[in-house]
C-alpha positions in Angstrom: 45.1 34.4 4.3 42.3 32.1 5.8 38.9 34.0 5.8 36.4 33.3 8.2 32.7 33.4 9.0 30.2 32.5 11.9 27.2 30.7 10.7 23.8 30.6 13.2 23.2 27.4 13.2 20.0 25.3 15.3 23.0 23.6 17.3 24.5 26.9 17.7 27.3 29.1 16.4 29.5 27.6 13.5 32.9 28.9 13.1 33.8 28.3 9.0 37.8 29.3 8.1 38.9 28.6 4.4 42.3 29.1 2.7 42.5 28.1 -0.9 38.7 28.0 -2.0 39.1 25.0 0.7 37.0 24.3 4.3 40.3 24.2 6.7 38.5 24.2 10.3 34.7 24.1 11.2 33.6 23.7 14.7 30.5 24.9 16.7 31.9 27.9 18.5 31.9 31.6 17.8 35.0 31.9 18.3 37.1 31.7 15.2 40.6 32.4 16.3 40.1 29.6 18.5 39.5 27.3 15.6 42.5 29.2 13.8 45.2 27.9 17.1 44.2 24.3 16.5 44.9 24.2 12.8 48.1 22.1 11.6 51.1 24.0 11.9 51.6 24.5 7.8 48.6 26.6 8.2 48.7 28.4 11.3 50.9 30.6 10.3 48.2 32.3 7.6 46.6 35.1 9.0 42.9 35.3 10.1 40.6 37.4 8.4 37.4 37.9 9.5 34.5 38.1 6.6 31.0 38.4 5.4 30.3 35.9 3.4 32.6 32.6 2.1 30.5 32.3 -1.1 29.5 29.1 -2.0 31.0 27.4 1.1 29.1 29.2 2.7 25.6 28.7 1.4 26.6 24.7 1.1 27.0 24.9 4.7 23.4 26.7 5.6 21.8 24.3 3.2 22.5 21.2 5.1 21.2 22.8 8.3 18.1 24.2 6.3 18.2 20.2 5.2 19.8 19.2 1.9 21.4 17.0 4.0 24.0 15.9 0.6 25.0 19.4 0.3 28.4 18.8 2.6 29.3 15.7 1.0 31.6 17.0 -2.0 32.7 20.3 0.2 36.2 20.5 -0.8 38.4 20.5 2.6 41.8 20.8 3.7 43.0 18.9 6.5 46.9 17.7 6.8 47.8 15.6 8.8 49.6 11.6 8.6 48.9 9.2 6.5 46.3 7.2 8.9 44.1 10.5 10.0 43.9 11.3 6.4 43.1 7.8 5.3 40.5 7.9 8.4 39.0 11.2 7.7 38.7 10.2 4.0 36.6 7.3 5.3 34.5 9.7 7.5 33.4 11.5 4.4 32.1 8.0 3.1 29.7 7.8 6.3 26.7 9.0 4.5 23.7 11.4 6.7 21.4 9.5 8.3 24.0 6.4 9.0 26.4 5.4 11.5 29.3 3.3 11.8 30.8 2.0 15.5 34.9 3.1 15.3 36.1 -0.2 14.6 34.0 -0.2 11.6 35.6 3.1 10.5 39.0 1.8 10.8 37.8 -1.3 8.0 36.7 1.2 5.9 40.2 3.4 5.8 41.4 -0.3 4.8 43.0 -1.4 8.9 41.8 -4.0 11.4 39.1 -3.8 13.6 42.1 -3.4 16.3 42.8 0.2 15.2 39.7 1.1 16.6 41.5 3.3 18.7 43.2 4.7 16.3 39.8 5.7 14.4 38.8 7.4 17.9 41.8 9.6 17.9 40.8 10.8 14.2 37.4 11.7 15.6 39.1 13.6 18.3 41.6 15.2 16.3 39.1 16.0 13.1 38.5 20.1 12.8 36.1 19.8 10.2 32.7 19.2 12.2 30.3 18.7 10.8 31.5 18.5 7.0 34.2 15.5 8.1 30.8 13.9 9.5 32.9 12.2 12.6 29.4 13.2 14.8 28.5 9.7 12.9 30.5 7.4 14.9 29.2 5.7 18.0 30.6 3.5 20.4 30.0 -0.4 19.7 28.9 -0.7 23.4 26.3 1.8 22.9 25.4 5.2 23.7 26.7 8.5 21.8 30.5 8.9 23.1 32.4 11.7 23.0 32.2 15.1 20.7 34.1 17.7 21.2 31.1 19.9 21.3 29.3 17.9 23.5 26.6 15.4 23.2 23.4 17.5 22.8 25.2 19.1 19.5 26.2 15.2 18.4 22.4 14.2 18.9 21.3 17.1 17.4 22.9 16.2 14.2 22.1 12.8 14.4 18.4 14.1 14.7 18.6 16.1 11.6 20.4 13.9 9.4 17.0 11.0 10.4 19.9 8.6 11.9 18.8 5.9 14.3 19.8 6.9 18.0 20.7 5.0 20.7 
């Protein structure tokens, strides 16, 4: 079973699904199920359930936006996925609030060459665990905020909260 709640949050609604005593998706939408189809295949097929309250989780979650902006940093999550997304989602969580890294800085920290910036990019894209796997942190070296699946004025707000220089 992965249980899920919808937090109001200032940048809007967050979608929270666990299975295991584990965060498995997060995004800003109110929309669970939606969250649920995107999940890696070896959990998709456990059934969505819809509850009040995700305990602790939970209340971790609505302290950072209340801001104890440390309160995400030890969440325990679940995301599968290869070898180099986990290594770069792992380095993600090392990005601490109120800092940012460009995406070929990311990819030095999950231990590859500047050169897989790209690769770091495509973690970002494919990372389900907003804002806990904080990829809202990276910007483009050239400037500016980049993409989000979100959208940009849920990016800055973060940004904004967490005290983080912007562009």
């Amino acid at each position: 079973m992965i249980d899920a709640i919808v937090l109001e949050t200032p940048p809007g609604p967050l979608s929270l699904l666990e299975h295991d005593g584990a965060i498995v998706a997060a995004g800003f939408t109110p929309d669970p199920a939606a969250m649920h189809a995107r999940l890696h295949r070896t959990l998709r097929p456990h059934p969505l359930r819809r509850v009040a309250d995700l305990g602790d989780l939970g209340k971790r979650v609505g302290s950072y936006f209340d801001g104890d902006l440390d309160a995400l940093d030890d969440l325990p999550v679940n995301q599968p996925g290869n070898e180099r997304m986990t290594r770069l989602w792992a380095a993600l969580r090392e990005v601490r609030a109120g800092t940012t890294v460009n995406y070929a800085e990311l990819a030095g920290m999950a231990g590859y060459p500047p050169s897989h910036a790209r690769a770091a990019g495509g973690a970002c894209a494919r990372n389900l665990i907003a804002p806990i796997v904080p990829c809202h942190r990276v910007l483009p070296q050239a400037g500016g905020y980049g993409g989000y699946y979100y959208g940009p004025p849920v990016k800055r707000w973060l940004l904004a909260h967490e005290g983080a220089t912007l562009p």
